[in-house]
C-alpha positions in Angstrom: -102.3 22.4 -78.2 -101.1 18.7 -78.6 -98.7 18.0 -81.0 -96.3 15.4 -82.4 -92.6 16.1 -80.8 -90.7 13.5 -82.3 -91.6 11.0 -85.0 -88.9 7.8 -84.9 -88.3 4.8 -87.1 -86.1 1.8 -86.7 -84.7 -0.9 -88.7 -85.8 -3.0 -85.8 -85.5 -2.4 -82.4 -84.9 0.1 -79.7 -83.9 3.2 -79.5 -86.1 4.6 -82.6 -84.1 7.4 -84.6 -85.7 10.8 -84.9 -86.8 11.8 -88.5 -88.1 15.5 -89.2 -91.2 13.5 -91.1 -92.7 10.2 -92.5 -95.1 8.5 -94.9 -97.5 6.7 -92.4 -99.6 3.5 -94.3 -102.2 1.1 -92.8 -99.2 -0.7 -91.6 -97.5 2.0 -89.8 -94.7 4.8 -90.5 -92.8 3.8 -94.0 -89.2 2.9 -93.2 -90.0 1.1 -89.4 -89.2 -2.1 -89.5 -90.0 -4.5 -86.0 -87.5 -7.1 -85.0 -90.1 -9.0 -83.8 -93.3 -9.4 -85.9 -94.1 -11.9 -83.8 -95.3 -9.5 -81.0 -95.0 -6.2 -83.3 -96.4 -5.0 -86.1 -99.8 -5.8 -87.2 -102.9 -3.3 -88.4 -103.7 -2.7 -84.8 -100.1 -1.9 -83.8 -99.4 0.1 -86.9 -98.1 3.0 -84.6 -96.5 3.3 -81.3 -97.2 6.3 -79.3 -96.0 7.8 -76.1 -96.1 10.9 -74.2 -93.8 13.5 -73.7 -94.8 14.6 -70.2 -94.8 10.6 -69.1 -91.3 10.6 -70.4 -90.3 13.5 -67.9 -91.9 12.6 -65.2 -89.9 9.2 -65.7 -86.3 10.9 -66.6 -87.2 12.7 -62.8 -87.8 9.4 -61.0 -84.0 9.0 -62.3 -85.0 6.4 -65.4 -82.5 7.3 -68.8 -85.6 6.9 -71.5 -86.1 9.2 -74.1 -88.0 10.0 -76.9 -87.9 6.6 -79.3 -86.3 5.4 -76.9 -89.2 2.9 -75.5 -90.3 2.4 -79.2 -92.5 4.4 -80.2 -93.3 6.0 -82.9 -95.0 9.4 -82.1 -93.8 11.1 -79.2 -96.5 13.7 -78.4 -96.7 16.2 -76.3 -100.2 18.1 -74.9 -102.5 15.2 -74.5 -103.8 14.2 -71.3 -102.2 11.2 -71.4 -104.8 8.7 -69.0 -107.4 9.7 -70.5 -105.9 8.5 -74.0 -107.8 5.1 -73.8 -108.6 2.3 -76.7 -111.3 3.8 -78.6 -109.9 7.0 -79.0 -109.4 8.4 -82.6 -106.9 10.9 -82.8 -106.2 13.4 -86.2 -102.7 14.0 -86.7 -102.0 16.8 -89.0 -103.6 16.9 -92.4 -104.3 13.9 -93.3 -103.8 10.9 -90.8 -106.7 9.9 -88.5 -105.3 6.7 -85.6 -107.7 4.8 -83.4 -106.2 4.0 -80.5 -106.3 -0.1 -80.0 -104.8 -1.5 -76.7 -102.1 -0.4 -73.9 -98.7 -1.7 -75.2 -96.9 -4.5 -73.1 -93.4 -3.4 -72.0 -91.0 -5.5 -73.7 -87.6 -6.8 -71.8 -85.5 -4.6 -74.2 -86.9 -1.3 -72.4 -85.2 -2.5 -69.6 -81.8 -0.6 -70.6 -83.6 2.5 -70.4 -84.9 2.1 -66.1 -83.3 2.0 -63.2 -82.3 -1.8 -62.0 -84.0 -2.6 -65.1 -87.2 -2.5 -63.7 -89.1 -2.0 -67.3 -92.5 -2.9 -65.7 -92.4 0.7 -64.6 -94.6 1.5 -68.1 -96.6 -1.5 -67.6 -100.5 0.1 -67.8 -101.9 -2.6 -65.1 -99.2 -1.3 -62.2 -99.3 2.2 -63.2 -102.6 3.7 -65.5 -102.3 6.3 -67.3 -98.2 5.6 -68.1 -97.9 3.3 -70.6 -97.9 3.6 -74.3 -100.7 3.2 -76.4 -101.0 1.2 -80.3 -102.9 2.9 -82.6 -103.9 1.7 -86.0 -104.4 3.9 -88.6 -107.8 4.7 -90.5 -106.3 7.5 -92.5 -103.0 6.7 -94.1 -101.2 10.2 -95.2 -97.9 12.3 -94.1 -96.6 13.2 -90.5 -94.3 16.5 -89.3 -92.6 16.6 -86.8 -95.1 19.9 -85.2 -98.3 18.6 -86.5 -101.4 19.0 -84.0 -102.8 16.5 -82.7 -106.5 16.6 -82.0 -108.5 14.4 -79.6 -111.7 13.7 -82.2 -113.1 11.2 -80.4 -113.2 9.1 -76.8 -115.0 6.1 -76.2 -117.4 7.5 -74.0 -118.3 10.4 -76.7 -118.7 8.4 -79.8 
């Protein structure tokens, strides 16, 4: 069963603190702020997610990133991560519904968190099926740290 492992927010920029649970709008989780809105923050990057099993297999290539660490929002765990595309709708919980919108761009401040910097490492053109994913949101509500996550919809079953 997929689930969300870690929900973070951030009054802009990285790391993300944890938070046991949030109010998520149609602009993303109440209480995250970007530093850059230039680059961050619009309907279709309301959320940030990343996978938990990405994130290990990175900490054993000998990178230091973490959960929130990279920025994102929902750190979830029992998704088959490459297959996650743009398209997908996801149901977290009760009540939120996310569409998956676009593979997020690695930003320089990620850099911290790989060896010799090399922050390209989650870039989704050099390595599919690693990066994160934005998601907007189509059904605003409350997220748990727990809640399942359940794969509703891919773009080649719609």
């Amino acid at each position: 069963m997929a689930r969300i492992e870690q929900i973070s927010i951030s009054d802009g920029g990285v790391p993300k603190t944890a938070v046991e649970s949030a109010e998520v709008g149609l602009r993303g989780l109440v209480g995250d702020r970007q530093a850059d809105t230039v680059h961050h923050g619009s309907p279709d990057q309301a959320l940030c997610l990343y996978s938990t099993e990405v994130i290990a297999t990175l900490r054993k290539e000998g990178h230091s990133i973490i959960a929130g660490s990279a920025g994102e929002n929902f750190t979830i765990s029992g998704l088959a991560w490459p297959e996650i595309t743009p398209g997908t709708v996801l149901d977290v919980g009760d009540d939120l519904s996310l569409e998956i919108t676009y593979y997020a761009t690695p930003c320089s401040k990620n850099a911290q968190w790989f060896k010799d910097g090399k922050f390209g490492r989650i870039l989704q053109t050099s390595h599919p099926g690693e990066s994160r994913l934005y998601a907007k949101v189509l059904q605003s509500g409350t997220v748990n740290t727990g809640d399942q996550v359940r794969l509703v919809r891919t773009p080649t079953n719609r």
